[in-house]
C-alpha positions in Angstrom: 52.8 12.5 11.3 50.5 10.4 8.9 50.4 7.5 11.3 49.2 10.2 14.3 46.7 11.9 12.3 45.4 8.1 10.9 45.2 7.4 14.2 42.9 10.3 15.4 41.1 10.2 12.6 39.9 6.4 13.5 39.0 7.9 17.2 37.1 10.2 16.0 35.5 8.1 14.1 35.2 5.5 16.6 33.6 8.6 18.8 30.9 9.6 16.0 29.9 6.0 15.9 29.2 5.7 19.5 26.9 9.1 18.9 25.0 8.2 16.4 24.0 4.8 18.1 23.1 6.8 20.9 21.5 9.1 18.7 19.4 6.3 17.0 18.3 5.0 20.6 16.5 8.0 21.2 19.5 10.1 22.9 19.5 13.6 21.7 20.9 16.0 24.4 23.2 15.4 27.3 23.9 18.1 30.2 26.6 21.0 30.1 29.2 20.2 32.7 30.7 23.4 34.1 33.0 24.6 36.7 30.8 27.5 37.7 28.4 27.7 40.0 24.8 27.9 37.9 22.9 26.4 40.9 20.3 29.5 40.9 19.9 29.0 36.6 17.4 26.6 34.8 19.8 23.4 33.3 20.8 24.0 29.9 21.3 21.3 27.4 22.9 20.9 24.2 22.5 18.5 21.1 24.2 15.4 21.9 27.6 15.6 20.3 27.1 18.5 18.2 30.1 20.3 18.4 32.1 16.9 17.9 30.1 15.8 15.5 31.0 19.3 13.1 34.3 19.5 14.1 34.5 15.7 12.5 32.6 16.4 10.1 34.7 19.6 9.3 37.7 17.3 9.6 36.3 14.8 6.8 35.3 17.5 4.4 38.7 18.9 3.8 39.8 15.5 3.1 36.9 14.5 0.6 37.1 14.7 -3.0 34.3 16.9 -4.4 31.6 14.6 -6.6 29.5 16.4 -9.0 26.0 15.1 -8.6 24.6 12.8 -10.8 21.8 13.8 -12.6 18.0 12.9 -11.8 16.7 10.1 -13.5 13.6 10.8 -16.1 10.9 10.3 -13.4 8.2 9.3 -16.1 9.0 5.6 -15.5 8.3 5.5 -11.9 5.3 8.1 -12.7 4.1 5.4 -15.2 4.7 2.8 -13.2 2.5 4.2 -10.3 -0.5 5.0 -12.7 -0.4 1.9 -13.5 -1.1 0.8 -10.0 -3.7 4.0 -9.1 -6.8 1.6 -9.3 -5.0 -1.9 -8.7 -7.6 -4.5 -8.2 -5.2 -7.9 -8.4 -5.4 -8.9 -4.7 -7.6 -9.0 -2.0 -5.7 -6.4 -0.1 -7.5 -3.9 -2.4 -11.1 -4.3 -0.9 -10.2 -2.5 2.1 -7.1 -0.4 1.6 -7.4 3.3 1.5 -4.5 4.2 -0.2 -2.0 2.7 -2.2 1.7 2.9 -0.4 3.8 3.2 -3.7 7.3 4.7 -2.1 9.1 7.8 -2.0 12.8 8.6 -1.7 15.5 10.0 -4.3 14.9 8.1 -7.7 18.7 9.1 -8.0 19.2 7.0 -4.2 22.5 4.9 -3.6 20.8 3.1 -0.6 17.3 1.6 -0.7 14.8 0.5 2.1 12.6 -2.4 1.5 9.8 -3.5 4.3 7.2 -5.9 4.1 3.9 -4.3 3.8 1.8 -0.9 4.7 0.4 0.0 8.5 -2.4 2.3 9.4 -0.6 5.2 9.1 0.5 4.3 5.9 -2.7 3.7 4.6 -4.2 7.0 5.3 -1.3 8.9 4.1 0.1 6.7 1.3 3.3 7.5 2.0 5.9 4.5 3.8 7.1 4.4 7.0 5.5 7.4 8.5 4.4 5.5 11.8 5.5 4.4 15.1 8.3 2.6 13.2 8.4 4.8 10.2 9.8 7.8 12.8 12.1 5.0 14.2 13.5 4.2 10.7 14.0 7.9 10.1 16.0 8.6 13.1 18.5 5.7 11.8 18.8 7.2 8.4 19.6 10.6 10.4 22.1 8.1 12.6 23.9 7.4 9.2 24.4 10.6 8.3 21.3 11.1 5.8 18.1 12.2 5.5 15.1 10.5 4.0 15.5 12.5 0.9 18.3 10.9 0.4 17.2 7.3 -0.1 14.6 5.4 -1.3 11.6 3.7 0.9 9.3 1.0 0.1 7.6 -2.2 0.7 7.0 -5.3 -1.0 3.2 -5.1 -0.5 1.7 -1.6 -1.6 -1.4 -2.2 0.3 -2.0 -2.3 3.9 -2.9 -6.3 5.4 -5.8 -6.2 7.3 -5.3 -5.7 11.5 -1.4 -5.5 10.4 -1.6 -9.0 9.8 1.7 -10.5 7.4 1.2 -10.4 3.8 0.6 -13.8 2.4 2.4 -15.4 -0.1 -0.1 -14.8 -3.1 -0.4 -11.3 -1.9 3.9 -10.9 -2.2 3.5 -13.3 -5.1 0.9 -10.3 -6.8 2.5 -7.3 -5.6 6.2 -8.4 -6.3 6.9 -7.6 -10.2 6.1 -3.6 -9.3 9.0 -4.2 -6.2 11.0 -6.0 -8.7 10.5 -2.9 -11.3 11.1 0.3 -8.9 13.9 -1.3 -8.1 15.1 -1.8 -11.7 14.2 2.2 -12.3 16.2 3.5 -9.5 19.5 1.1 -9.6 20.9 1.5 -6.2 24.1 0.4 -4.9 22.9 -1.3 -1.6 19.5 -2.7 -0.7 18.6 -3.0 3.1 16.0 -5.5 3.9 13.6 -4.9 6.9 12.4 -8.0 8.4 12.2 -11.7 7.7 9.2 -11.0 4.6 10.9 -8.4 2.2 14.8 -10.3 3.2 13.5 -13.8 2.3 11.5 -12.4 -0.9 14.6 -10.7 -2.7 16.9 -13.4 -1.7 15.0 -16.4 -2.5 15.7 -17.8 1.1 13.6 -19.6 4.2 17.0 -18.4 6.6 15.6 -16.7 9.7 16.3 -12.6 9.6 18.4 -13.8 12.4 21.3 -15.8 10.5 20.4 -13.7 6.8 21.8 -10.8 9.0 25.4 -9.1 9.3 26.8 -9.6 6.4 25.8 -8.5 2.6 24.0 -10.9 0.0 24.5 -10.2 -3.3 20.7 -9.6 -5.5 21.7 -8.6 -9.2 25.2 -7.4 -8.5 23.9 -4.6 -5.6 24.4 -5.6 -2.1 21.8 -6.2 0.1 22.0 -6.5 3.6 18.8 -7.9 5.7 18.1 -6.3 9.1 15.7 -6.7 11.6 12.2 -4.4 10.9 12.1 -1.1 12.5 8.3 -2.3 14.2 10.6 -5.5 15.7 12.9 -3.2 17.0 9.9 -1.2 19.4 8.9 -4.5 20.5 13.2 -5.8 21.5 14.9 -2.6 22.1 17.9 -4.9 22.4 18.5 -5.8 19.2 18.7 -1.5 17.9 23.1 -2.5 18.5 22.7 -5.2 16.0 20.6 -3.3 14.0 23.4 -0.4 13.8 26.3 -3.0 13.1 24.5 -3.8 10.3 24.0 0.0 9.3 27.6 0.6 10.1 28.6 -1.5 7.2 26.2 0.0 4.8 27.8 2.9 6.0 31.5 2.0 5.1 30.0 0.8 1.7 27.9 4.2 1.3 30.9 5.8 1.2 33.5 3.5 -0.7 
């Protein structure tokens, strides 16, 4: 009976993996198939796997162990930290930024996002990730099962480049200790990487994103697993399956 229900389990897992990859390509409803004639109604539709996805998700929570949640972490650090940034004049980037991109997320977050650098969108808002790629990156968080309160998001370089352009190396170089400190504040147990910038900077490396990829590094005892950048992604749709193998085993880590 325990080898029957292990193996159902696993297919159902195997089946919420598949919708959630479809999920995160942009696939949220499918068609109601039905053995009655509806010919003279408008076509329905429902959420892609919805039903499934509960009845899983149902199955998984009698199964958990209940974890009290840990307590939030004294925000005055980060709070101090970004103060100490409000008026930052150390780089170039400053003279034509509008706002500073500090991050957002859960200071309390298990999983953190690190990009390179700010876009326009960015820039007006001051928050990360809120653009073309920004709502890309969001619906692969939602593919994991989370939201975007639940993590952490920022960049290596809080100001936006000019025309988009990469940050340069005195501009990481200047930017880097406050990366190096929000990270220290908020302790995660996994780091993903977006891009070839923010994975070469933490890891110390000149590897291509294509060969730092699949597989976790290990930065100060947390994994940290590099994957290609959101922005990358709209440009080589093809490369969204890699990007979910790598999110698959951030996902099996997640929840170890």
């Amino acid at each position: 009976m325990d080898d029957i229900l292990k193996e159902f389990n696993e297919i159902l897992g195997n089946v919420k993996s598949y919708i959630n990859y479809q999920k995160m390509c942009g696939v949220d409803v499918c068609p109601r198939e039905s053995i009655v004639d509806r010919s003279d109604e408008p076509e329905r539709q429902i959420d892609m796997g919805e039903r499934l996805t509960n009845e899983i998700d149902n199955i998984q929570r009698e199964t958990e162990e209940i974890v009290p949640p840990k307590s939030a972490k004294n925000s005055g650090d980060i709070s101090g930290l970004m103060k100490e940034l409000e008026s930052c004049t150390r780089c170039k980037l400053a003279e034509q930024r509008t706002k500073i991109v500090f991050g957002e997320g859960n200071l309390d977050a298990k999983l953190v996002f690190v990009g390179e650098a700010p876009g326009g969108e960015e820039d007006k808002t001051g928050r990360p990730f809120v653009g073309r790629a920004g709502k890309l990156l969001t619906k692969i968080i939602n593919a994991m099962g989370l939201e975007r309160e639940d993590v952490y998001i920022m960049n290596i370089v809080k100001c936006r480049p000019p025309e988009n352009r990469n940050p340069q190396p005195d501009e990481i170089k200047t930017c880097e200790p406050f990366m190096l400190k929000q990270l220290a504040l908020i302790n995660p147990k996994i780091i993903c990487t977006l891009g070839t910038f923010s994975s070469q900077t933490l890891l110390r490396s000149s590897v291509p994103i294509s060969k730092l990829r699949g597989q976790f590094h290990d930065y100060h005892n947390i994994k940290l697993m590099p994957t290609y950048h959101p922005a990358y992604l709209l440009r080589s749709p093809t490369k969204k399956r890699d990007v979910w193998e790598d999110m698959q085993m951030i996902m099996k880590e997640y929840e170890r």
